[in-house]
C-alpha positions as CSV (number, residue, x, y, z in Angstrom):
1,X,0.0,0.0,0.0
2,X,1.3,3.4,-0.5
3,X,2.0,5.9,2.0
4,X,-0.5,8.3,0.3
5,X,-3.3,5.4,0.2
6,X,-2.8,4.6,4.0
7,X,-2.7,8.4,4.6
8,X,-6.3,8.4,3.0
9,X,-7.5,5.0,5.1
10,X,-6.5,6.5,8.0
11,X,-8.1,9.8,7.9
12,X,-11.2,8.1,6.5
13,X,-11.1,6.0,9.7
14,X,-10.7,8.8,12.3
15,X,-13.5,10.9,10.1
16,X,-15.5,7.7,10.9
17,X,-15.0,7.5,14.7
18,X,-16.1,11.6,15.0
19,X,-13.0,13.3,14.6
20,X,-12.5,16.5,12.9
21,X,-9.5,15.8,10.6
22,X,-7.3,18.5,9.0
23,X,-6.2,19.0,5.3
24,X,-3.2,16.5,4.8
25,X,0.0,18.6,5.5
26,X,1.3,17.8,2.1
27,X,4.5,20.2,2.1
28,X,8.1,19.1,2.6
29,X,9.5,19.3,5.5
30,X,6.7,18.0,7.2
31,X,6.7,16.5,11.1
32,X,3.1,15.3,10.9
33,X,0.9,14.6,8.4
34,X,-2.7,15.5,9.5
35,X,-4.3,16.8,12.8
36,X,-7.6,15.4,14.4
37,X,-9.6,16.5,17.0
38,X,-12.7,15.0,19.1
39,X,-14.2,16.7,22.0
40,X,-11.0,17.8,23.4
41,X,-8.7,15.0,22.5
42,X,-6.5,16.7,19.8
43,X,-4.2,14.4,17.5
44,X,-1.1,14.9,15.6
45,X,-0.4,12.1,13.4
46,X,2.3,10.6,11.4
47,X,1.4,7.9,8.9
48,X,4.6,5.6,7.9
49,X,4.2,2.1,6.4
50,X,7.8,1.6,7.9
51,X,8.2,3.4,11.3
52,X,12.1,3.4,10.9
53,X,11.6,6.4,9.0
54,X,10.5,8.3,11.4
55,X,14.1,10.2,12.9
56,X,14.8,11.9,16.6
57,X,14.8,15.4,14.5
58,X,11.0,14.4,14.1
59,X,10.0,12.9,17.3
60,X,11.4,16.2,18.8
61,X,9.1,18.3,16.8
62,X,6.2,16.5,17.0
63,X,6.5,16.1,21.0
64,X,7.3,20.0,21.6
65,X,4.3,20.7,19.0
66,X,2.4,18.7,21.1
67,X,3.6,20.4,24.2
68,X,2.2,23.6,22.5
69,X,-1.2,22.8,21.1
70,X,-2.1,20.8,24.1
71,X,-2.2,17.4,21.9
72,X,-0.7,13.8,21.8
73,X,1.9,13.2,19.4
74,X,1.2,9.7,17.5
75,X,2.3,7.6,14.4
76,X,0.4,4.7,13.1
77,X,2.3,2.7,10.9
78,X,2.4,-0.9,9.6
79,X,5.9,-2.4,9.8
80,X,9.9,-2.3,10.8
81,X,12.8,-3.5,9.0
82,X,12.3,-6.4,10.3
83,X,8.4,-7.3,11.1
84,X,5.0,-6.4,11.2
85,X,3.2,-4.6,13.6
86,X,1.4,-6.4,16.2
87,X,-2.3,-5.6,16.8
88,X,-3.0,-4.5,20.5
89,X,0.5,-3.5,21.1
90,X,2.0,0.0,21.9
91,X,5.5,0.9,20.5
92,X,7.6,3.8,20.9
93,X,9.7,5.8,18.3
94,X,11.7,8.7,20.1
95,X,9.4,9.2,22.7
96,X,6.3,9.1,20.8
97,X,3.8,6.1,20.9
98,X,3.6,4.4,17.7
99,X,0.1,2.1,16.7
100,X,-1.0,0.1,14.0
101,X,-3.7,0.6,11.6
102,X,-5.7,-2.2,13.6
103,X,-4.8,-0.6,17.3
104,X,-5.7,2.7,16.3
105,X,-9.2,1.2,14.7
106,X,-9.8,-0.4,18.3
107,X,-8.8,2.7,19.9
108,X,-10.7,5.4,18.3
109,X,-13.4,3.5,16.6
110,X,-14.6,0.5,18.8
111,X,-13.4,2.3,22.7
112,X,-10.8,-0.3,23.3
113,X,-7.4,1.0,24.2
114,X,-4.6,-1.4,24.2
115,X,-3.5,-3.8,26.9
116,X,0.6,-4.0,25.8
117,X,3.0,-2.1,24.8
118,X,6.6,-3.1,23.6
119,X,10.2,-1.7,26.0
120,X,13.4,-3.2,25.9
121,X,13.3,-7.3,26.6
122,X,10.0,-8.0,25.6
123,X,6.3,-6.8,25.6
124,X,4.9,-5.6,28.8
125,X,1.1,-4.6,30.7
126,X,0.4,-2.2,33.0
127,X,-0.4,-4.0,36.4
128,X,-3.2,-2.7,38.8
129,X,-1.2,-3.5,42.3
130,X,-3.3,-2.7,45.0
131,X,-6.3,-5.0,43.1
132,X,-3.5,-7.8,42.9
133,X,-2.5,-7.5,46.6
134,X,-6.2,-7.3,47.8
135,X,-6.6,-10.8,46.2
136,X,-3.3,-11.8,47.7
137,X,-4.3,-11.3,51.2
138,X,-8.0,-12.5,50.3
139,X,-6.3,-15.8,49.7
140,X,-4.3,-15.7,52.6
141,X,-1.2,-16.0,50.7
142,X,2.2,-13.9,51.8
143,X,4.5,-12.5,49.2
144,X,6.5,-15.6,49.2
145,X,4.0,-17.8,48.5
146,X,2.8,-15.8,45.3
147,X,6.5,-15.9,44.4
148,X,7.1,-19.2,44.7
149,X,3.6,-19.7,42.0
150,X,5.0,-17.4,40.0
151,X,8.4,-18.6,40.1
152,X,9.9,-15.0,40.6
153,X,11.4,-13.2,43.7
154,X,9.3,-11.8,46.7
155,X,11.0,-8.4,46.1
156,X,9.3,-8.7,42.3
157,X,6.1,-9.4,43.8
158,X,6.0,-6.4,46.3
159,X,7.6,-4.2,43.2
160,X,4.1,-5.3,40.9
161,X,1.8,-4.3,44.1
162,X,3.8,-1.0,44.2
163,X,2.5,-0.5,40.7
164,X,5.6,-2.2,38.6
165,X,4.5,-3.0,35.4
166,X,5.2,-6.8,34.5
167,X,5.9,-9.3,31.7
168,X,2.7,-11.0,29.1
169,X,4.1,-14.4,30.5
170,X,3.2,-13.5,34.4
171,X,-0.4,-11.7,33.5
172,X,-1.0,-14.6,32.0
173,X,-0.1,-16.5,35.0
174,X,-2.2,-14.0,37.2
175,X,-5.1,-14.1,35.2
176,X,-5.0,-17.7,35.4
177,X,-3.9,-18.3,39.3
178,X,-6.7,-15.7,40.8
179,X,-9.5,-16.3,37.0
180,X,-9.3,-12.8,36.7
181,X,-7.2,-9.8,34.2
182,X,-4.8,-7.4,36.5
183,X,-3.5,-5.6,33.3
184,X,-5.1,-2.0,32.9
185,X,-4.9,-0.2,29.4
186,X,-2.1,2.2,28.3
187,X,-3.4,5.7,28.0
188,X,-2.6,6.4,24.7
189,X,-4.5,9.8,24.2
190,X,-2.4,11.1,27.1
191,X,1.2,9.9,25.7
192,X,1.2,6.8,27.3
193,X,3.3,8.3,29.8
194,X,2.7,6.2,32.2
195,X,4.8,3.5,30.6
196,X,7.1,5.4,28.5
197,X,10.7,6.3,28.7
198,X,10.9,9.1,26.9
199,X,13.7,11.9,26.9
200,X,13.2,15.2,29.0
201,X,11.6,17.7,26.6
202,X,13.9,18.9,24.1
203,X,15.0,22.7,23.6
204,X,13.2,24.9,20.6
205,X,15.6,25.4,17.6
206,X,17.0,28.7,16.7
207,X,14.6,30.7,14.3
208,X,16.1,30.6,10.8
209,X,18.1,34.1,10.2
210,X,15.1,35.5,8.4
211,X,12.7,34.9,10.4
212,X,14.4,37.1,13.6
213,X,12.8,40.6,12.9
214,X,9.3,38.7,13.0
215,X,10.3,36.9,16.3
216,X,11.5,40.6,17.9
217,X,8.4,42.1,16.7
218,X,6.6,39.3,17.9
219,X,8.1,39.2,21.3
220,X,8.0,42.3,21.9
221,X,3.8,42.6,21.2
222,X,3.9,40.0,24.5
223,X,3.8,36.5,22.2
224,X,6.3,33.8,23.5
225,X,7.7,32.4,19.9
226,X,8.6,29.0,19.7
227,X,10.2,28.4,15.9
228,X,9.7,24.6,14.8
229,X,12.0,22.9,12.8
230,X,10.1,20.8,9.6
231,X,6.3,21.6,10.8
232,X,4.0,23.6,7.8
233,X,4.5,27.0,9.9
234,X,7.0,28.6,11.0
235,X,6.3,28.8,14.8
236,X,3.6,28.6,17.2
237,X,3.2,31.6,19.1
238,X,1.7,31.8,22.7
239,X,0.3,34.9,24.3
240,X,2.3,35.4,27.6
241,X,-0.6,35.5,29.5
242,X,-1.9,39.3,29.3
243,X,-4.6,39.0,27.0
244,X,-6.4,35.7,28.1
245,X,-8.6,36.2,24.8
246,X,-5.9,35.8,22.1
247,X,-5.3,32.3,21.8
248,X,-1.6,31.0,20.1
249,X,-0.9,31.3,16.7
250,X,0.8,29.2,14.0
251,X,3.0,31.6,12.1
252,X,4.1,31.7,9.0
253,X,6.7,33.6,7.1
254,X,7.9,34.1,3.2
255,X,7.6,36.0,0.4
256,X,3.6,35.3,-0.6
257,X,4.4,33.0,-3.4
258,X,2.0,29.4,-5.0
259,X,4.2,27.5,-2.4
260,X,3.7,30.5,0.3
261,X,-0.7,30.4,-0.3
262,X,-0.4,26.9,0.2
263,X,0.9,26.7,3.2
264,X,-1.5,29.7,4.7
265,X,-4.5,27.2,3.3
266,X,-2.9,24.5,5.2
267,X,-2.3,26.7,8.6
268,X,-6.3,27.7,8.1
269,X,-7.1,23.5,8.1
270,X,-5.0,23.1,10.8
271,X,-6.3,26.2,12.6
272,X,-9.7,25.0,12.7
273,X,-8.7,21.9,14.2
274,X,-6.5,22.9,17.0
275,X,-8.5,25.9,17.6
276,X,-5.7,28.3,17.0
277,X,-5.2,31.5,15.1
278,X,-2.6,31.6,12.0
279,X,-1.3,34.4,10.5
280,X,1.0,34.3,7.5
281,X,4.1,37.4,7.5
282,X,5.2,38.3,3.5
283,X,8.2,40.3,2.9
284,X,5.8,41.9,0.0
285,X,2.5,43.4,0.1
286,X,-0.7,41.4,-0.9
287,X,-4.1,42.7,-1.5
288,X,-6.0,40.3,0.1
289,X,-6.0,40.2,4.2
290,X,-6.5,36.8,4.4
291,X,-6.3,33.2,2.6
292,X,-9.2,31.4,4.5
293,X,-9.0,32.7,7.7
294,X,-5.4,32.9,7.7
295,X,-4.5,36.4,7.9
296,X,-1.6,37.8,5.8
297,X,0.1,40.7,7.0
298,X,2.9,42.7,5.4
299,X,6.5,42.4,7.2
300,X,6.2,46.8,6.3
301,X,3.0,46.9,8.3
302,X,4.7,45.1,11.2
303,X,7.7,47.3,11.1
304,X,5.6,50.4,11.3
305,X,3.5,49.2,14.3
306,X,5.3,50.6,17.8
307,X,2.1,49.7,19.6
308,X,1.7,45.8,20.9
309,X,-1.3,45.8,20.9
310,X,-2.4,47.2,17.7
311,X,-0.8,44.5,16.2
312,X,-2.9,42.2,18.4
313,X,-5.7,44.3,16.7
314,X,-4.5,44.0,13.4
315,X,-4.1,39.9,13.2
316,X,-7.1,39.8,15.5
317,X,-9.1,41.2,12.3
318,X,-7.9,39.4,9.9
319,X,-7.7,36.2,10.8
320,X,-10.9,33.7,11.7
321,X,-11.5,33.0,15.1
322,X,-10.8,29.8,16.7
323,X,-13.7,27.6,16.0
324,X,-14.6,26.1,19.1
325,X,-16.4,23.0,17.8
């Protein structure tokens, strides 16, 4: 199957399950390919058929831009170098939980979020420990003696009622010694976090050179600029708190070229679903204020504003208000 096909089975799948999905992001460089929201779970999605594609530059972006936006970071993909994908099974790529096609159906179709996930040495289940060591005492059995059925250490068993996650092969055992499951799910919509290893949360690149006079004119209207490195915008900006009505923006910067209205179409989709602003800064003048709710503003119009907040004023106008649906 082709990446562009999957793309399309995915989307149609989420679509399917209620989600509001975004315009495919189909610009190079590119960290995600679509976003997708429900409620308030927000999604930022990779699509690979081979997940070993998917480099640390990436899983940086994509955790930072979740960070941001106030959404989970995901891939779905079908396959590594060197096997498939199991069904049920969470994997991790750089920090960022990894599905296949089949998992994320479950998930965000049928309300069943996976039981495993996949670490170093083996695949693994959250265990509920205070549920195992209630049946423990219920029985009448010490740590040793649970040990000794399980053929592990006592220090093992008290680690799994203090909340240590354990092996397939001892749930299994559980399930079977007491006729009842002790695994609980892997919260996927929330980064899976609880199970994860992940890398503290990297620093934002430097903005490229010409982007620095929009960052300083930026910071200094009270926005906190956070440049990305291979997302469709340039930056998402963040209010710094003064005016609780102005919600972040995904920026953009370039002369307005084809390439440069394609992009601002693209922010506009992914606006809508993150329920940010976007606003699109051209080194040359344009005569239109807007390309679908994106607003387009002059880089001469922002050099000529001294005031912070009629800048606020002036994106404020001409771009579309996060939707809140």
């Amino acid at each position: 199957m082709s990446r562009s096909a999957l793309v399309g089975n995915v989307t149609s799948m989420l679509e399917d399950a209620g989600f509001l999905v975004s315009d495919r992001c189909a610009i190079r460089p590119k960290s995600f390919d679509v976003a997708a929201r429900r409620g308030e779970d927000l999604l930022l999605l990779k699509v690979l058929g081979n997940i070993d594609a998917f480099d640390g530059t990436t899983g940086e972006e994509m955790r930072r831009l979740g960070t941001y936006l106030e959404a989970t970071p995901m891939v779905i993909g079908l396959r590594t170098r060197d096997e498939d994908l199991e069904p049920g099974v969470v994997y991790f790529r750089h920090g960022v939980p990894v599905l296949n096609p089949d998992t994320a159906l479950d998930l965000f179709v049928e309300g069943v979020p996976p039981l495993i996930y996949a670490a170093p040495g083996g695949l693994y289940v959250n265990i509920d420990g205070d549920l195992l060591a209630d049946e423990r005492e219920e029985r009448g059995w010490s740590l040793g003696q649970l040990a000794t059925e399980l053929g592990v250490s006592r220090r093992t068993v008290s680690k799994y009622e203090d909340g240590m996650n354990a092996s397939i092969e001892v749930a299994i055992q559980l399930e079977e010694m007491f006729d009842q499951p002790f695994s609980s799910p892997v919260e996927v919509m929330d980064g899976a976090e609880e199970v994860r290893d992940a890398d503290p949360m990297p620093d934002d690149p430097d903005p490229e050179s010409d982007d620095q006079h929009v960052v300083h004119v930026l910071t200094r209207a009270g926005f906190t600029v956070h440049p990305t490195a291979r997302a469709p915008f340039k930056a998402v900006s963040e209010d710094d708190g003064r005016r609780r009505d102005f919600t972040p923006m995904l920026t953009g910067h370039s002369s307005f070229t084809r390439s440069a209205e394609k992009r601002a179409r693209i922010m506009s989709s992914l606006g809508e679903v993150t329920r940010t602003r976007s606003v699109y800064f051209t080194e040359d003048q344009s005569k239109r204020d807007s390309v679908e709710g994106t607003a387009l503003v002059s880089c001469e119009e922002l050099a000529a504003m001294d005031d912070p907040e009629r800048i606020r004023e002036l994106i404020r106008d001409r771009s579309q208000e996060p939707s809140e649906a």
